[in-house]
C-alpha positions as CSV (number, residue, x, y, z in Angstrom):
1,X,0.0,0.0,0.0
2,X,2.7,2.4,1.0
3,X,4.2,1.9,-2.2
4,X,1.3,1.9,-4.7
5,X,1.2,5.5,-2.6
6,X,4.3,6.7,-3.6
7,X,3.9,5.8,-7.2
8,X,2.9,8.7,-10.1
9,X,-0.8,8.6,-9.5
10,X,-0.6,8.1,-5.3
11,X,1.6,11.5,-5.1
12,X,-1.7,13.9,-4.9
13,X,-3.3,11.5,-2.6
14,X,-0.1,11.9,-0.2
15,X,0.5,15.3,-0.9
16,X,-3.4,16.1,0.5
17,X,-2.7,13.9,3.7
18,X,-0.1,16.2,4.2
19,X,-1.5,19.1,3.8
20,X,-4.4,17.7,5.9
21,X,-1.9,17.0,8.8
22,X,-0.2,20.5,8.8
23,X,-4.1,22.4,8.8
24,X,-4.4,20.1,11.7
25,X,-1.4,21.1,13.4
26,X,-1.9,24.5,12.7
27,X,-5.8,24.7,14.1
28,X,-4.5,23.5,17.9
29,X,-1.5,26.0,17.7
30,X,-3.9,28.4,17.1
31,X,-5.9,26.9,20.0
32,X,-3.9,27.1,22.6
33,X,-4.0,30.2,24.8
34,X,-0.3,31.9,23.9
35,X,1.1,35.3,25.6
36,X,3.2,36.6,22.5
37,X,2.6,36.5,18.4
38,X,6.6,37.3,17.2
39,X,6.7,38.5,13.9
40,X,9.4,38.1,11.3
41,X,8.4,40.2,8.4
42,X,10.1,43.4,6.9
43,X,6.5,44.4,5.9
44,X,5.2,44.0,9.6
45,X,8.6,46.2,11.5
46,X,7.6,49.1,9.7
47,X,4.2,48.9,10.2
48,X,2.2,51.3,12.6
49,X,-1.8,50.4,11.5
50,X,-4.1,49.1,14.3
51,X,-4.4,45.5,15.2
52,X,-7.8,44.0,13.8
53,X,-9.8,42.8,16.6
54,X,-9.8,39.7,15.3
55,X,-7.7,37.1,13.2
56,X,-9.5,35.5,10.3
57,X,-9.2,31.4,10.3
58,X,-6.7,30.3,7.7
59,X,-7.8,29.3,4.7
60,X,-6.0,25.7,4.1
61,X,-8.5,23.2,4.1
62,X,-9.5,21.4,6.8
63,X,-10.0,17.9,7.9
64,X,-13.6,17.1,9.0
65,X,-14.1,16.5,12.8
66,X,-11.5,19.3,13.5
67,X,-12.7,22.2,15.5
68,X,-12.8,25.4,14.7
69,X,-10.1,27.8,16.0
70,X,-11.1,30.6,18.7
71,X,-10.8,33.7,17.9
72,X,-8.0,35.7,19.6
73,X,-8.2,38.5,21.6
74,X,-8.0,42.1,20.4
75,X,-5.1,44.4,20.8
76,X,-2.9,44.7,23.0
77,X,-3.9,46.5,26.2
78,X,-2.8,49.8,27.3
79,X,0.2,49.3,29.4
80,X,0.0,50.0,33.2
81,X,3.8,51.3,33.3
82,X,3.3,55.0,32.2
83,X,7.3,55.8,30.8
84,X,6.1,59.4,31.4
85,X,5.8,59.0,35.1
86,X,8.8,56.0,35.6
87,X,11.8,57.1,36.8
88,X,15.0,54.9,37.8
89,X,17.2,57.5,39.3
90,X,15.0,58.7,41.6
91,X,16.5,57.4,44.5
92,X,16.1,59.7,47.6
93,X,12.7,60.0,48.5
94,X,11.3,63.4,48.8
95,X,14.7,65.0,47.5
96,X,15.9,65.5,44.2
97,X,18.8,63.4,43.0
98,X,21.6,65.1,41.3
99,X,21.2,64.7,37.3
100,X,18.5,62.7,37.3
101,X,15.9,64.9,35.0
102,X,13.2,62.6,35.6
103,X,13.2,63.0,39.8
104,X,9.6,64.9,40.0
105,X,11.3,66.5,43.6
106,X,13.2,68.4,41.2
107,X,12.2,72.2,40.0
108,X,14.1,74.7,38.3
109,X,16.6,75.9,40.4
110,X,18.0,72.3,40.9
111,X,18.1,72.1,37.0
112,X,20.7,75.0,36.8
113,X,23.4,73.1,38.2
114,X,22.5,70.0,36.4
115,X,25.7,68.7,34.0
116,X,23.9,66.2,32.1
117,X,21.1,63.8,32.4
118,X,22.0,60.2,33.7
119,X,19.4,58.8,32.4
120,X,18.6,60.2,28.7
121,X,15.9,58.0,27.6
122,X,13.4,56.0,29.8
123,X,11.4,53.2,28.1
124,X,9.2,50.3,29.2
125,X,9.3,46.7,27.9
126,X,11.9,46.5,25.0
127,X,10.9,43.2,23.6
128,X,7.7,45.2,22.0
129,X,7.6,46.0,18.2
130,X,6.3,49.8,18.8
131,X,6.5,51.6,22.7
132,X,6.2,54.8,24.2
133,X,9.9,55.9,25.3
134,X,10.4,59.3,27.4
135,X,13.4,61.2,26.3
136,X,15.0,63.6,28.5
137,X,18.2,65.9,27.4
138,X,19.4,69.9,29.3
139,X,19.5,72.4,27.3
140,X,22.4,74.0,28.7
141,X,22.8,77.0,26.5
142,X,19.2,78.7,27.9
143,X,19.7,81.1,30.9
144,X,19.1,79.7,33.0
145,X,19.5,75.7,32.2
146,X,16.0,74.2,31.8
147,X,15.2,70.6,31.1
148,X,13.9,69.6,27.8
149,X,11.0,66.2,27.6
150,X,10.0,64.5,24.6
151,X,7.3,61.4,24.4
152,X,8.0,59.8,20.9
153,X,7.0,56.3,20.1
154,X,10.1,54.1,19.0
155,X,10.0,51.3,17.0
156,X,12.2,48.5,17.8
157,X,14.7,47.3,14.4
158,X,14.9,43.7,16.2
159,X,13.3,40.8,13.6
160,X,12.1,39.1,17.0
161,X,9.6,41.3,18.4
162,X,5.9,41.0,20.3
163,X,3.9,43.0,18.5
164,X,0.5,41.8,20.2
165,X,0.5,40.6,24.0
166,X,-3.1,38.4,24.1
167,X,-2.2,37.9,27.9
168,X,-3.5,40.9,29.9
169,X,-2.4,39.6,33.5
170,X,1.1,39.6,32.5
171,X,1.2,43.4,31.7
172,X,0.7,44.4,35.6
173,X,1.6,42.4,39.5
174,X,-2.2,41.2,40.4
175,X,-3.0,43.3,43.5
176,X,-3.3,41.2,46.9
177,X,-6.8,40.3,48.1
178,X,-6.3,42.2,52.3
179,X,-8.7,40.3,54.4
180,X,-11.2,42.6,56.0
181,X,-14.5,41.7,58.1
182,X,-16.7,41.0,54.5
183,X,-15.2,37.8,53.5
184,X,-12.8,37.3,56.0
185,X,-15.0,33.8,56.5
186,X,-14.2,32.9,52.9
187,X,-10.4,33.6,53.0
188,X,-10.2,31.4,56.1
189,X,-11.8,28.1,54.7
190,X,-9.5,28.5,51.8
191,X,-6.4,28.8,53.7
192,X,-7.0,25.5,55.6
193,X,-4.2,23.9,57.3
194,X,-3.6,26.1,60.0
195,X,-5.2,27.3,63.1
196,X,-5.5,30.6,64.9
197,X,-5.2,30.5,68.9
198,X,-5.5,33.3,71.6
199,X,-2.4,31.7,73.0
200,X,0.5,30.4,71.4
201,X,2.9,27.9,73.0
202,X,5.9,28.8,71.0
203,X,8.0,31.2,73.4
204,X,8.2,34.8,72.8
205,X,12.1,34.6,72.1
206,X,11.6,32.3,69.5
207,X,9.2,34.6,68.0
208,X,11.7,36.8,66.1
209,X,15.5,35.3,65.2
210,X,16.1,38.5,64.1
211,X,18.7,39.7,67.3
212,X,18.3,43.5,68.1
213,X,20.9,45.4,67.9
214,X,22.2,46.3,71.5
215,X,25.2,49.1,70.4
216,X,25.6,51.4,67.3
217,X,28.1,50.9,65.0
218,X,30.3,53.2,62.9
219,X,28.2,55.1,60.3
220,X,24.5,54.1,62.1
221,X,22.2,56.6,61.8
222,X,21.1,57.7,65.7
223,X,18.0,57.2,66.3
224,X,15.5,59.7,68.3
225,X,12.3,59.0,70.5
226,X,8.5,59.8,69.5
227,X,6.3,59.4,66.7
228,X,7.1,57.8,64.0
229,X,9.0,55.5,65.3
230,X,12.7,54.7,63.5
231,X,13.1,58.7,63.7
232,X,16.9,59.8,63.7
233,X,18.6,63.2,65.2
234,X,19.1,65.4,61.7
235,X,21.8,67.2,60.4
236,X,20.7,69.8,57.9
237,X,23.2,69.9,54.9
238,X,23.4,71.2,51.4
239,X,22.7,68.8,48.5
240,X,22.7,69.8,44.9
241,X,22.5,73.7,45.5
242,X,23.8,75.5,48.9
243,X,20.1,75.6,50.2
244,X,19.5,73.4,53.4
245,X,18.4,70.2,53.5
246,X,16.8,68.9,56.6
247,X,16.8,65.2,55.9
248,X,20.4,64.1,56.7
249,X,20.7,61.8,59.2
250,X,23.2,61.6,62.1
251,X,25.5,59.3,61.9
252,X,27.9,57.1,65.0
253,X,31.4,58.3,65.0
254,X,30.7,60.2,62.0
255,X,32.1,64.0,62.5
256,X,30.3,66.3,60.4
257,X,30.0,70.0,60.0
258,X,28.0,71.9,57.4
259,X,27.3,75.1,56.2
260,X,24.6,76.0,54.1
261,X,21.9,78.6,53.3
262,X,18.1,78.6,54.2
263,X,14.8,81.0,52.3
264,X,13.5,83.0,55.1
265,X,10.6,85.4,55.0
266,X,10.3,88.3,57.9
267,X,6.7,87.2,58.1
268,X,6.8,83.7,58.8
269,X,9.8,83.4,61.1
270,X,8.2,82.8,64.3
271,X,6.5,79.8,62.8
272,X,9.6,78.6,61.2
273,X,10.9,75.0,63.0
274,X,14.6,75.1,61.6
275,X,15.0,78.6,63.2
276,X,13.9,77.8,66.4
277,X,16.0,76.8,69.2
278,X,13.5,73.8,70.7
279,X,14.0,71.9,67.2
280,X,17.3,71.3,68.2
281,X,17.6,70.5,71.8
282,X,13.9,68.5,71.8
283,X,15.1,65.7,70.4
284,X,16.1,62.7,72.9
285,X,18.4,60.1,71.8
286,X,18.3,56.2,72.2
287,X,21.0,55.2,74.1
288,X,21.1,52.3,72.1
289,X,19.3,51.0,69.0
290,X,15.5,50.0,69.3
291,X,15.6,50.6,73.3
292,X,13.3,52.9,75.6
293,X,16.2,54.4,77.2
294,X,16.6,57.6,76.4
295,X,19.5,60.2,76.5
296,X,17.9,64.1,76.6
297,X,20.3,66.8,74.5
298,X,21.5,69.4,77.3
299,X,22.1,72.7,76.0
300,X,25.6,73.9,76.9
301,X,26.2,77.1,76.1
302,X,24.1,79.6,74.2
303,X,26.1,82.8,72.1
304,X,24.0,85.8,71.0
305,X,25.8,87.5,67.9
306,X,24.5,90.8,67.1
307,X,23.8,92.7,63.9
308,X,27.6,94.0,64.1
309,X,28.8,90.2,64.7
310,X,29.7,90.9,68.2
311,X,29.1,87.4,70.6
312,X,27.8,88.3,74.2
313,X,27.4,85.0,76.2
314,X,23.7,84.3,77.6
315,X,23.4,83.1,81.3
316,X,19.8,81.7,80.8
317,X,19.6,78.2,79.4
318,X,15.8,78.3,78.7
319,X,14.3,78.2,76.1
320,X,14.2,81.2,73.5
321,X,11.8,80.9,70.3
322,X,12.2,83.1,67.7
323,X,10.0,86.7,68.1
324,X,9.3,89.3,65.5
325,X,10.1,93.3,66.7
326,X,9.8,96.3,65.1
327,X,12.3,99.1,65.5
328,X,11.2,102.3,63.7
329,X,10.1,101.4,60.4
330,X,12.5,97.9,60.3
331,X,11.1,94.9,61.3
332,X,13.8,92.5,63.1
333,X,13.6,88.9,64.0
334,X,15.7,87.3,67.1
335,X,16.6,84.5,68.9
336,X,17.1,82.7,65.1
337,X,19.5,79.9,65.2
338,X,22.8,80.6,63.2
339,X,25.0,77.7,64.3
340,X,24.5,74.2,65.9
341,X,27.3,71.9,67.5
342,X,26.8,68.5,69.1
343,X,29.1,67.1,71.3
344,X,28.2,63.2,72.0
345,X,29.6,61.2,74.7
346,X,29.9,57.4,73.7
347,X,31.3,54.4,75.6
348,X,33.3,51.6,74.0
349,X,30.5,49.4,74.1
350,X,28.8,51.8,71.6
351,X,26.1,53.3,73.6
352,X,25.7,56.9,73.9
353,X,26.4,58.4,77.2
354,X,25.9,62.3,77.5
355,X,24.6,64.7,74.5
356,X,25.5,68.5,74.5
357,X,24.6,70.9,72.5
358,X,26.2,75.0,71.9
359,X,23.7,77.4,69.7
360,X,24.5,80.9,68.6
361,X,21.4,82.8,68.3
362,X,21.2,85.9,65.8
363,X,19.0,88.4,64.4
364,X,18.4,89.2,60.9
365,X,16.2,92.2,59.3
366,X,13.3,92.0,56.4
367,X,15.9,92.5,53.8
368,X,17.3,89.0,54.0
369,X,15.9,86.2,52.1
370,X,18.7,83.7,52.4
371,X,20.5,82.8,56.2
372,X,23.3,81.3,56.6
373,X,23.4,78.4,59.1
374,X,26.5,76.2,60.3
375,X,25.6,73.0,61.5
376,X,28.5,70.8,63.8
377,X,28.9,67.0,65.1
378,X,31.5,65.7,67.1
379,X,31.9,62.2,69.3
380,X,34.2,62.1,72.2
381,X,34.7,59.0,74.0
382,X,34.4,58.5,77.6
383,X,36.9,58.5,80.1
384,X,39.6,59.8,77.4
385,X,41.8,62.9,76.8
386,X,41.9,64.2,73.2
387,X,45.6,64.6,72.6
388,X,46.3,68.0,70.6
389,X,48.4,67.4,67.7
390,X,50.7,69.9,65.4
391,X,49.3,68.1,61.9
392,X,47.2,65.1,60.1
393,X,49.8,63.8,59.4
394,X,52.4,66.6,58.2
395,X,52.9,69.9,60.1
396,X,50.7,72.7,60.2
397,X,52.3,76.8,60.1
398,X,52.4,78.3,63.4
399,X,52.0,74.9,65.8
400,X,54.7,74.1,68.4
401,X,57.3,70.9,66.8
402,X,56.3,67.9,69.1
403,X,59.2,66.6,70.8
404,X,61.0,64.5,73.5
405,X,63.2,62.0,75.2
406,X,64.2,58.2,75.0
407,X,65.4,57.3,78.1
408,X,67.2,54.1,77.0
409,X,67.8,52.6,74.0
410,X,64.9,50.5,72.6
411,X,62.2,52.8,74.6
412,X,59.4,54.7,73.4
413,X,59.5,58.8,73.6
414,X,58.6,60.2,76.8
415,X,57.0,63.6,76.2
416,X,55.9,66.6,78.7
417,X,51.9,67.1,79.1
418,X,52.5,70.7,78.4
419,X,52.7,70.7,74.6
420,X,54.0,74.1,74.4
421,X,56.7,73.6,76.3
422,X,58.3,70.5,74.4
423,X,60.7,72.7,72.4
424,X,61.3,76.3,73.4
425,X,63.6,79.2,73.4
426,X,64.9,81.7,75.1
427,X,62.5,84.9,75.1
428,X,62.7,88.2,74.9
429,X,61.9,91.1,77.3
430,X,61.7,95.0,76.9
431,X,64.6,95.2,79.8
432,X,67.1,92.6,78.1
433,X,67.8,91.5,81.4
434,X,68.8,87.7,81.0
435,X,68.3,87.4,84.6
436,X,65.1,89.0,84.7
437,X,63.9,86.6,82.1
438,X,65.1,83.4,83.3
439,X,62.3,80.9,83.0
440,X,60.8,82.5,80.5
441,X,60.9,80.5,77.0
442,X,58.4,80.5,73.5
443,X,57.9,77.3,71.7
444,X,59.3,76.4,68.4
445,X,56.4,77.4,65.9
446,X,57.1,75.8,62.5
447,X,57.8,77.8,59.8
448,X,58.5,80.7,62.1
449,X,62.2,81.7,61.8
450,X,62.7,83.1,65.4
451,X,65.6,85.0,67.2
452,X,66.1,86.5,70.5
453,X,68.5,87.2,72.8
454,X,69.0,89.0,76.4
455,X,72.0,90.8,77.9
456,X,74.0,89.0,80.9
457,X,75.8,92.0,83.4
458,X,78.2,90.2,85.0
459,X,79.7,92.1,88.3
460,X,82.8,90.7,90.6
461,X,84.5,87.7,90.4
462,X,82.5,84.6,89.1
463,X,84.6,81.3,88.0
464,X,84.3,80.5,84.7
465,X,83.3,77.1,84.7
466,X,80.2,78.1,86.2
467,X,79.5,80.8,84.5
468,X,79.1,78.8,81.3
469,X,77.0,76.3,83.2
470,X,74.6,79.2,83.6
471,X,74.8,80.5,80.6
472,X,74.0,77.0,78.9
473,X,71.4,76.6,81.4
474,X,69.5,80.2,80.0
475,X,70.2,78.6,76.2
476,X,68.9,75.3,76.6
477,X,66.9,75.3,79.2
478,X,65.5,72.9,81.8
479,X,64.7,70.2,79.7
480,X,66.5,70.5,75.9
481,X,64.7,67.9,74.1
482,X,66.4,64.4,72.3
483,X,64.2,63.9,69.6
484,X,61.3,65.7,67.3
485,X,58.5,64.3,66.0
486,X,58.9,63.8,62.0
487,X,55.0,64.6,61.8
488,X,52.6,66.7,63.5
489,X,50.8,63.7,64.7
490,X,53.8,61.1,65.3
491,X,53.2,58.6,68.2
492,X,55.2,58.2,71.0
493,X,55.6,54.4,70.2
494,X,57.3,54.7,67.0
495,X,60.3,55.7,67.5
496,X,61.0,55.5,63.6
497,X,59.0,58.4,63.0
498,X,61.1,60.5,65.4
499,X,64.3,62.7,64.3
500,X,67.0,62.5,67.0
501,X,68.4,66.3,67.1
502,X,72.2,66.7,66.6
503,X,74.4,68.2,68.5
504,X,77.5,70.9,67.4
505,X,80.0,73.2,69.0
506,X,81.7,75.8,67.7
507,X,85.0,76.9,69.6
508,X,86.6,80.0,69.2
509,X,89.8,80.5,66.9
510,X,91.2,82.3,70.6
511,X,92.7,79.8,72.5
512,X,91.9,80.7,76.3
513,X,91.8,79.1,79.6
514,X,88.0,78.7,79.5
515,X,85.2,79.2,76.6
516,X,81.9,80.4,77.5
517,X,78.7,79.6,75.2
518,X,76.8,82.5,73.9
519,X,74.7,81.5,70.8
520,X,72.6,78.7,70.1
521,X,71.1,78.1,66.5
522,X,68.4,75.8,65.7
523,X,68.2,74.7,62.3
524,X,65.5,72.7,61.3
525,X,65.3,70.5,57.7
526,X,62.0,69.7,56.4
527,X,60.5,68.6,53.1
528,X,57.0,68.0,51.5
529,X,55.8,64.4,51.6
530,X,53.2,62.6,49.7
531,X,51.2,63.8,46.7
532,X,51.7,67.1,44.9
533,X,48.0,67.9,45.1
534,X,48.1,68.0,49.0
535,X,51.6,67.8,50.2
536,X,52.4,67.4,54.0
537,X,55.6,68.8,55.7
538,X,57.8,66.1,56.9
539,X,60.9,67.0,59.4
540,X,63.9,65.4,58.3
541,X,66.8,66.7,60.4
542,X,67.3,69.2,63.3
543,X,70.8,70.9,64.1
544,X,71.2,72.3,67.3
545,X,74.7,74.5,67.0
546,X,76.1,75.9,70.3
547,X,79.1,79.1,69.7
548,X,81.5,79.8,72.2
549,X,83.9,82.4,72.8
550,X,86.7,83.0,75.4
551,X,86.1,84.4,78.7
552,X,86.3,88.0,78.3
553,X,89.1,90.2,80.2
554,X,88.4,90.6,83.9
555,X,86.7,93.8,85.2
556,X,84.5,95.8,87.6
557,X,81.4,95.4,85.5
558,X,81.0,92.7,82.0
559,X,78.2,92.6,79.8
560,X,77.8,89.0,77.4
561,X,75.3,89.1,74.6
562,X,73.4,85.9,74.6
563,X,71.0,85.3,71.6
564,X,69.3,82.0,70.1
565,X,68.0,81.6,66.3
566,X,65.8,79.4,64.7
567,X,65.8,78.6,61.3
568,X,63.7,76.3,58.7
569,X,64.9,75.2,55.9
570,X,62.8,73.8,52.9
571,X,64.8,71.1,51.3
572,X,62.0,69.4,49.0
573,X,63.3,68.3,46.0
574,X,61.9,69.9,42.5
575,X,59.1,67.7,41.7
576,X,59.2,65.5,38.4
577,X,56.5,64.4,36.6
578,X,56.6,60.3,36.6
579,X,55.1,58.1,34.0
580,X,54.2,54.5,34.1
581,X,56.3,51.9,31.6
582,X,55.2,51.4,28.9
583,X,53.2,47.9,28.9
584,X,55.1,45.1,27.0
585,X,53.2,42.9,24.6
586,X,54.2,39.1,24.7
587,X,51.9,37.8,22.1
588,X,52.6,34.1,20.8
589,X,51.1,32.9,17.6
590,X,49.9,29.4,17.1
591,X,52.1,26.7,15.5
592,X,49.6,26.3,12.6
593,X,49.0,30.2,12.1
594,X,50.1,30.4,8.6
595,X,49.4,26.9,7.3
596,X,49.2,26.1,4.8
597,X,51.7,28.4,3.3
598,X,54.3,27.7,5.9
């Protein structure tokens, strides 16, 4: 049978079965419910007609007991995703993010300092044929810079397309049937498996393996008591412009300090909460994350600054809201808030022991619209000292050179508490009376070149061996120090980072029975370390230089000049521009690269 089929005259009869098979196979595609028609026509990319509500069964014939095909459903619904109104930048909520020109917080001044848009074009699903895409650009040229929106339609040059989505559920989430008292019943019978009771035998610890937090950690944001709850103490700070923003939290062991500008109208200060001094000192901090312990903000000290920026200390530490006065025919408002420091006391368990707070209150008149406002955090830990330093890392112009002693080989540096009186000179006085000044001494400032001097009237007969013990005494003084601190903030512990100070005398030509010291000169070496953007000043040697001469003649009365100099010396090297080699290419061809010809 099969082959009589496949002879000349059985070709139509197999050619019709199939035929037969493939209307068939084409009636249950058609069918079966399908989310996507692709398309793969030149003819249908380019096309931008409406779908017909309808597809018209095919017209290959069709076997008899087949059903008929359902119709399809019409076009594709409108999306629920409006591109207009989508926005993927906007990240901060109820603040507008820096470039992002679809952020609806934004307004016109913020798009004056825009550079560009981060996100130029905004579109929904891109595996459709035709969609709606949002096109956002600065035109940057316009005084001032506005933002420029376009809706276009853009079609997508892809062969594999959707170009008709039959499946209306999968163009939006399904929204989430809430139980309420209507057919709460009904929600219940379905959900069976489970059971409600008043009481529960599972323990209440086991009820949350989530631990709460019992410290804060570096860079938590420090939270506040009241309603809502998960409040935190705010820092006001500029974001994309120097106007203040009033959402920046506080964050642990995160120094801050801010300065920024706020609108202010004459009319509306006393109802204004960021110029009032209860906004600030209100506030009570958890001592600890999710807890009911509570830590109240004292105030500290309170400044008034005047209209001439004089500050006059207030005694009162109430409270003092800002009041609207009239003087002649200007209209002043006091008791505004200019500046804001907190000082937080923390433990090293991470709980917050003390908070303080310092105000300066000010007054400004109906003629300014924008008020400047500083804004100041600072942690100090408890039971420690800050320890002043003379740089981070590298010296700073005008602080005292840290220095001090090694007792022993091996040791750390033993330094003096007083930090001014590490590494000092002799001073100078109007009489000029060495004896009159002894005891007195200056620190060593760096980068101050320094000299001074006295006059030592010498009367009678005084041995020369101790007169130059006195007279080194008055050079030196008590305690001449070993070693100086290569950086501002060098540790006493690392004794690599300290310079030991040398010592040289110069004798006089004269040969004489005795030489007395009468000049000491301090020459200190130092050179910029690090980058050439922000150098730091690095102390690389120090030279202490004692001159002597002989004892002068012997007589009723003597006078000896005494004088000490310091001197810095900047002995950075010229900097050179440095490139990186140039990379070296090790590239190995294959044995059979050039076969055959090889």
């Amino acid at each position: 049978m099969l082959c009589s089929a496949m002879g000349p005259r059985g070709f139509p009869l197999l050619l019709l079965v199939l035929l037969s098979c493939c209307a068939s196979a084409r009636t249950q595609a058609v069918a079966t419910p399908a989310t996507a028609t692709p398309t793969m026509t030149k003819e249908d990319l380019n096309s931008t007609d409406a779908i017909p509500a309808t597809l018209r069964p095919s017209g290959s014939p069709r076997t008899p007991g087949t059903p008929k095909a359902p119709e399809l459903p019409g076009p594709r619904p409108t999306p629920v995703t409006d591109v207009a109104a989508l926005c993927v930048c906007d990240l901060l909520p109820a603040q507008c993010d820096v470039n992002c020109c679809c952020d609806p917080d934004c307004g016109p001044t913020d798009f004056s300092v825009f550079s560009a848009c981060s996100v130029p074009v905004v579109t929904g699903d891109r595996h459709f044929c035709s969609q709606k895409a949002a096109i956002y650009s600065m035109n940057l040229t316009a005084d001032p810079p506005h933002r420029v929106f376009k809706l276009i339609d853009q079609i997508n040059p892809s062969i594999f397309c959707i170009r008709i989505s039959n499946y209306k559920p999968a163009l939006s989430f399904a929204n989430p049937e809430v139980p309420n008292e209507d057919y709460f019943d009904r929600l219940m019978q379905a959900s069976g498996g489970f059971t409600l009771s008043a009481e529960s035998d599972v323990p209440s610890a086991a009820i949350s393996d989530t631990p709460q937090p019992t410290k804060y950690k570096y860079g938590d944001p420090l939270q506040t008591a009241g309603t809502p709850s998960g409040s935190f103490l705010r820092l006001p700070s500029p974001l994309s412009s120097s106007l203040c923003t009033d959402e920046n939290p506080a964050a642990f062991l995160v120094s801050q300090a801010f300065q920024c500008s706020r609108r202010v109208d004459i009319e509306e200060c006393e109802g204004m909460g960021a110029l009032s001094m209860a906004h600030y000192s209100s506030p009570a901090i958890l001592r600890v994350p999710n807890s009911t312990t509570q830590v109240s903000i004292k105030v500290q000290s309170v400044m008034y600054r005047s209209l001439n920026h004089t500050l006059t200390g207030l005694e009162s530490r109430g409270i003092l809201r800002p009041s609207l006065v009239s003087i002649g025919q200007d209209r002043l408002c006091s008791n505004v808030v200019l500046e804001v420091k907190y000082s937080l006391l923390y433990t090293a368990t991470g709980q917050i022991q003390e908070a303080s707070l310092s105000l300066v209150l000010g007054t400004f008149s109906s003629t300014v619209t924008l008020l400047q406002q500083k804004f100041e955090i600072h942690f100090i830990q408890h039971g420690t000292k800050p320890v002043p330093c003379s740089g981070n890392p590298g010296y700073r112009v005008g602080l005292p050179l840290a220095a001090g002693f090694q007792p022993q080989k091996g040791s750390g540096i033993i330094q003096t508490t007083n930090r001014q009186g590490q590494f000092t000179i002799l001073r100078s006085t109007g009489e000029q009376d060495c004896l009159a000044s002894k005891g007195l001494r200056d620190p060593v400032l760096f980068g101050y070149n320094v000299q001074s001097g006295c006059q030592l009237r010498l009367t009678g007969t005084i041995p020369c061996g101790l007169l130059a013990q006195k007279i080194q005494g008055l050079l030196r003084g008590q305690a001449f120090p070993d070693y100086v601190a290569a950086f501002g903030n060098s540790q006493a512990q690392d004794v690599q980072d300290w310079v030991p100070v040398r010592y040289v005398t110069h004798s006089s030509n004269m040969k004489g029975p005795c030489q007395l010291p009468v000049a000491l000169g301090i020459e200190v070496k130092w050179t910029k370390y690090g980058s050439l953007l922000n150098p730091q000043a690095r102390i690389v040697n120090v030279t202490a230089q004692i001159f002597s001469i002989p004892e002068p003649l012997p007589g009723p009365e003597r006078t000896i000049v005494i004088s000490t100099t310091v001197t810095f010396v900047d002995v950075s090297a010229p900097a050179e521009a440095g490139f990186r080699a140039p990379p070296t290419i090790n590239a190995r061809l294959p044995f059979s690269f050039f076969f055959p010809f090889v």
